[in-house]
Structures are given as structure tokens and as C-alpha cells.
C-alpha positions as CSV (number, residue, x, y, z in Angstrom):
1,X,14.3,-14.6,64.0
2,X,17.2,-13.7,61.6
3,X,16.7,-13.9,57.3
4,X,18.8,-16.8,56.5
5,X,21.6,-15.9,54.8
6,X,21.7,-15.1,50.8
7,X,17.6,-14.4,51.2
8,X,15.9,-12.2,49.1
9,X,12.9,-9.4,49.9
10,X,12.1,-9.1,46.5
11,X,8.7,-10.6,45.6
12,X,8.5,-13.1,42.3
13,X,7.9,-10.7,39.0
14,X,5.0,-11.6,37.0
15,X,5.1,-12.1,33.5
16,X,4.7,-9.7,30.8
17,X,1.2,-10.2,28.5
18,X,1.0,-8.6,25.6
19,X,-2.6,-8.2,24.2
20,X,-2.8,-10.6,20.8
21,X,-4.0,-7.7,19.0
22,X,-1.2,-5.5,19.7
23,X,0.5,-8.4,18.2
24,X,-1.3,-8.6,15.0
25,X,-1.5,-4.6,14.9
26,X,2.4,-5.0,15.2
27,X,2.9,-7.8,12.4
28,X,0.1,-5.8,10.0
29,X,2.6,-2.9,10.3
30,X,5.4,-4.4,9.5
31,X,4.1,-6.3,6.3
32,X,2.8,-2.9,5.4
33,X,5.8,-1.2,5.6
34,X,8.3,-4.1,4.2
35,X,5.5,-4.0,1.0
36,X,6.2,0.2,0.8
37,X,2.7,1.2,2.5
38,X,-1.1,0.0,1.1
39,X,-1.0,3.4,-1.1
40,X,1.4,2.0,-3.3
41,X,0.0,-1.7,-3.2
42,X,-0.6,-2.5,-7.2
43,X,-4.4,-3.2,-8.2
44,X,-5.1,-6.2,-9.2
45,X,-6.9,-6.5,-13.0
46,X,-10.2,-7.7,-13.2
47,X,-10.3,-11.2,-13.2
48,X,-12.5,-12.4,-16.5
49,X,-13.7,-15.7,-17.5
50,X,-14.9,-16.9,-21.4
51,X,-18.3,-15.4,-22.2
52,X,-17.3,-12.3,-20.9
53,X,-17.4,-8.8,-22.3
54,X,-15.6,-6.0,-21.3
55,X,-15.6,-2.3,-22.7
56,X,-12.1,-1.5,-24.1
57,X,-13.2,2.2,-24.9
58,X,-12.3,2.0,-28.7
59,X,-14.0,-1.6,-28.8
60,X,-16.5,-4.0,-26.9
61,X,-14.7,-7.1,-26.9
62,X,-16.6,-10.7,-26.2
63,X,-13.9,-13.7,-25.1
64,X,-15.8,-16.6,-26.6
65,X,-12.9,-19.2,-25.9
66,X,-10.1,-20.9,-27.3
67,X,-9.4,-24.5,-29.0
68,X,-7.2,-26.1,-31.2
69,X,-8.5,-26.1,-34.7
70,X,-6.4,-27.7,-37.6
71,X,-6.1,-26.8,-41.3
72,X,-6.6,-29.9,-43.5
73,X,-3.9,-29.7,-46.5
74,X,-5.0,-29.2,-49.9
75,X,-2.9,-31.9,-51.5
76,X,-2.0,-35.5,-50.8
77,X,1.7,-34.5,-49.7
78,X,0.7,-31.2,-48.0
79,X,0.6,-31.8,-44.1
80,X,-2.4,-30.9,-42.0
81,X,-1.7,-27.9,-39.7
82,X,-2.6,-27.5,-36.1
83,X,-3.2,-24.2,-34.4
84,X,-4.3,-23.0,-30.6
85,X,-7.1,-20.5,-31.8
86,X,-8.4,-17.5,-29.3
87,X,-11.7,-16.0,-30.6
88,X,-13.4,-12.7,-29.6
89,X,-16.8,-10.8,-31.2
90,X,-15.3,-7.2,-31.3
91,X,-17.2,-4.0,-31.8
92,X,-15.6,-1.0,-33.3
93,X,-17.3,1.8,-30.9
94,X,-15.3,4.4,-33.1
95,X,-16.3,6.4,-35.9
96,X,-13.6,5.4,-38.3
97,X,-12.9,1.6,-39.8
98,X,-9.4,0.5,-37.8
99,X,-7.1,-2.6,-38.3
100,X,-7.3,-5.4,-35.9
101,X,-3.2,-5.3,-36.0
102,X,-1.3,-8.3,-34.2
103,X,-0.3,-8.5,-30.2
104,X,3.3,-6.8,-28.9
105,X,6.0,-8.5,-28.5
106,X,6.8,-7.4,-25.1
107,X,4.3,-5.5,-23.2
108,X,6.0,-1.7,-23.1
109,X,6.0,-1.8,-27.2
110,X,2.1,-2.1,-26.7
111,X,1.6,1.4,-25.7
112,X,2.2,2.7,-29.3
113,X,-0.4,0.3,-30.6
114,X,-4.0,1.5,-31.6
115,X,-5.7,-1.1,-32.9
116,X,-7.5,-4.3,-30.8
117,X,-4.9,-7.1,-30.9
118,X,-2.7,-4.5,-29.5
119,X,-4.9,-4.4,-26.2
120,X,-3.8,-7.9,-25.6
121,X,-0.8,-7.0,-23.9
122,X,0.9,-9.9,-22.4
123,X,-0.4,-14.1,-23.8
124,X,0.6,-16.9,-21.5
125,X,1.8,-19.4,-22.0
126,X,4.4,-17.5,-25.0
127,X,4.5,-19.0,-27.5
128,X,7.3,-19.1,-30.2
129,X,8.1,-16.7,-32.6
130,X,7.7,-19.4,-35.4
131,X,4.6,-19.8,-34.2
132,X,2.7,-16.6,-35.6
133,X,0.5,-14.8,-34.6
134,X,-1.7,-14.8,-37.2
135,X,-5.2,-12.2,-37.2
136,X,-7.9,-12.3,-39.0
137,X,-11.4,-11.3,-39.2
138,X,-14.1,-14.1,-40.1
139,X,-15.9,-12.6,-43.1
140,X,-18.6,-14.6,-45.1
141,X,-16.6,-16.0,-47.9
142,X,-13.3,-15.0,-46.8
143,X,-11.1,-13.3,-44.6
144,X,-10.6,-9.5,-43.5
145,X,-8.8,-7.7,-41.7
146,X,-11.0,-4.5,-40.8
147,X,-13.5,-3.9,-38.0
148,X,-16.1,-1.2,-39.1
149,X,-17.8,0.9,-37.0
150,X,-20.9,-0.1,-35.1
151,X,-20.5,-4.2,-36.8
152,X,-19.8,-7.1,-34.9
153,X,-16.8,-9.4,-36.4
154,X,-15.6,-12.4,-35.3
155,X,-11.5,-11.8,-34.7
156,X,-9.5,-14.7,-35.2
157,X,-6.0,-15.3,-33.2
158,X,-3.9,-17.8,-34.2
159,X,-0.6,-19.9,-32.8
160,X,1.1,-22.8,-34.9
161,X,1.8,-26.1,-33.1
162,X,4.6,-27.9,-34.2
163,X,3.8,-31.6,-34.9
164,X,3.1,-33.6,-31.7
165,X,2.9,-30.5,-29.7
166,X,0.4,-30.2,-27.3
167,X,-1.6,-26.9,-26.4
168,X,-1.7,-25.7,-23.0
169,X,-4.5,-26.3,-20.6
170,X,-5.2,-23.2,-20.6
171,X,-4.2,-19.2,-22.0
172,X,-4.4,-16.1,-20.1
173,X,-4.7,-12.8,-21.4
174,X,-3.5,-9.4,-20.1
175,X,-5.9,-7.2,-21.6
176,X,-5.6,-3.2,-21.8
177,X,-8.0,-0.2,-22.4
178,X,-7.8,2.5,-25.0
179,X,-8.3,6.1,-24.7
180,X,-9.3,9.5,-27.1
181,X,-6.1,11.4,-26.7
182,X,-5.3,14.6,-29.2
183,X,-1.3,14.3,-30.3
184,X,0.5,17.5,-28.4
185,X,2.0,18.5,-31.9
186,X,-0.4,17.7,-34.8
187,X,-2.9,18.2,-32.0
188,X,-5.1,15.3,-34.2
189,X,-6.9,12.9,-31.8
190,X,-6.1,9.4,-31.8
191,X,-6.8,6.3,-30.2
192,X,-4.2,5.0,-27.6
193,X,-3.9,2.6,-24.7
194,X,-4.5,3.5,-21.2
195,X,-0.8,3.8,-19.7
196,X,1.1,5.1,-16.5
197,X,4.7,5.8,-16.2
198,X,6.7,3.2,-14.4
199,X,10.7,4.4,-13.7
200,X,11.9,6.1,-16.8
201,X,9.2,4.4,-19.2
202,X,5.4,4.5,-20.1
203,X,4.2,0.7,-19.7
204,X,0.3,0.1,-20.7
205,X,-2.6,-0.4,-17.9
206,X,-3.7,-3.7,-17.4
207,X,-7.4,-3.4,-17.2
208,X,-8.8,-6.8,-16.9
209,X,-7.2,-10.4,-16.7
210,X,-9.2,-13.1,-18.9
211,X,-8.4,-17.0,-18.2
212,X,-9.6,-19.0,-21.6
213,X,-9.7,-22.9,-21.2
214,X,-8.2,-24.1,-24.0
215,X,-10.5,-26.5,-26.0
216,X,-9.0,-29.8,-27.6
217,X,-9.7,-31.5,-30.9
218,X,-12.8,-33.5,-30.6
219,X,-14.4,-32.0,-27.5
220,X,-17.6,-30.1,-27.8
């Protein structure tokens, strides 16, 4: 018998699998390579939690918490002031007395700062520039503004809020490290934070990320 006319001899072609793990080798790859490799992924800081304590080479820093707090006036017309309050037990591991200084205001001006409020490198939510900060040490009978060596103070940091403003849920803290360095000129050690060069500028290491629940008026 004769092929019927237009006929073909070629036998049906079976479809192509690919294995799914070729597929997810293949999608892992290309992820990888749009993020510029896994060498050059950024480490994350360690995530922190009140009641921690973390070692900041120059000091051994406690987070106890945050609240609001507010400032009763001292005369009839004076109005009462209101302030979101963060609140850490700091050791001075150093041999010498140092300041407790205030945070940066942006985070690459940090990098020149030696004393502890300078390790808090980045504060969310900002706050406004009307707003302070304000640092102190708790002293019995006053205030201070010194940690001594080897003594545990309470540090005080402080943000103003405006009348009817109300503090965030919560504040998170970029925290940084300090290091021994000698200065290449005087060659006199000093205490500096931990930084890396990013493009054409130093910008300080972010050693540990600490979430603080802000505590409002009245709570316990």
C-alpha cells in the first residue's frame, strides 16, 4: 500500500524535562549574581533586645529600656516637659575617665567620635533637631557627665516631645564598637570606632542592632 499523501515518517518528539533542581541551581545563580556574589553580601548586626549587654571594647554597655519620663515645672506657669528617655548601665573598660559625648548627626561623622554616645550611630525613629539630645550621667545628688574607669553609671539619653506628641512604639539603635588605635603622626593611642572604607569615605561598623520598646507614662 502507498503513504497517503502529505504523511510523515517522523515519530512524535517527547518533551523536554528539566530536573527541578537544575532549576533552583539556575534561579540561586542568578539571584547570586544580580546581588554581586555571596562574598560581597553585607553582614547583618547582631540583633539585641533590652536587658542586653554587649562589649563595645572601650565600654560594657547594658540596654535597660526606654520610656517617656516628664519633668514637672518648678513654678505655677512653667509647663511640665515630656521626654522619650533611652537608659544604658555603662562601664568604662579604659584606664582613663572619658566623656559620654552626644550621638552623630549622621552616621559617617561618627567615626571621629571616642566617647560612648558616639557608638550609637544611627536612632530611629529621628527625631528633631529641637528635640535635643540631651546626656547625662545619673549621679547621687546630681548629674555628671564622666564615666570612670572600672564604675558602673547609669547614662541618661534624652529627646523632647512637643506638646501632644506621642513617642514611638518603639526606638532602634545602630550600635558601633571601639578600638585601641595609635595616631600615625603623634603616634599617641587613642580610642576610635571600628570602621571600613566604603567608596571614597570611612563609614563606622555597625556591630550590633538593639530594638528598645518604648515605655509609656503610667505603665510599669
Amino acid at each position: 500500500m502507498t503513504e497517503p499523501s502529505g504523511g510523515s515518517t517522523d515519530k512524535p518528539r517527547r518533551p523536554v524535562v528539566v530536573p527541578a533542581i537544575a532549576l533552583t541551581a539556575f534561579t540561586v545563580v542568578g539571584i547570586t549574581a544580580l546581588l554581586g556574589g555571596l562574598s560581597e553580601a553585607p553582614d547583618e548586626p547582631e540583633p539585641l533586645s533590652q536587658g542586653a549587654v554587649l562589649d563595645q571594647g572601650r565600654y560594657s554597655t547594658k540596654f535597660v529600656g526606654s520610656r517617656v519620663t516628664v519633668e514637672k515645672g518648678q513654678f505655677d506657669w512653667e509647663e511640665d516637659k515630656r521626654f522619650v528617655e533611652l537608659v544604658f548601665d555603662v562601664v568604662n573598660l579604659g584606664d582613663d575617665t572619658s566623656g559620654i559625648g552626644l550621638p552623630p548627626e549622621k552616621p559617617e561623622s561618627a567615626v571621629t567620635m571616642g566617647d560612648f554616645a558616639g557608638s550609637l550611630i544611627k536612632i530611629s525613629p529621628a527625631f528633631s533637631k529641637d528635640a535635643g539630645p540631651f546626656t547625662f550621667v545619673r549621679v547621687k545628688g546630681g548629674e555628671s557627665r564622666q564615666l570612670h574607669p572600672g564604675v558602673q553609671s547609669e547614662v541618661i539619653l534624652r529627646y523632647r516631645l512637643k506638646e501632644n506628641e506621642q513617642p514611638p512604639e518603639k526606638i532602634t539603635l545602630d550600635v558601633g564598637s571601639f578600638e585601641y588605635t595609635a595616631d600615625p603622626v603623634a603616634a599617641v593611642p587613642y580610642w576610635s570606632l571600628t570602621s571600613k572604607e566604603v567608596g571614597d569615605r570611612q563609614m563606622p561598623e555597625i556591630k550590633a542592632r538593639v530594638v528598645l520598646p518604648v515605655k509609656k507614662e503610667g505603665t510599669t
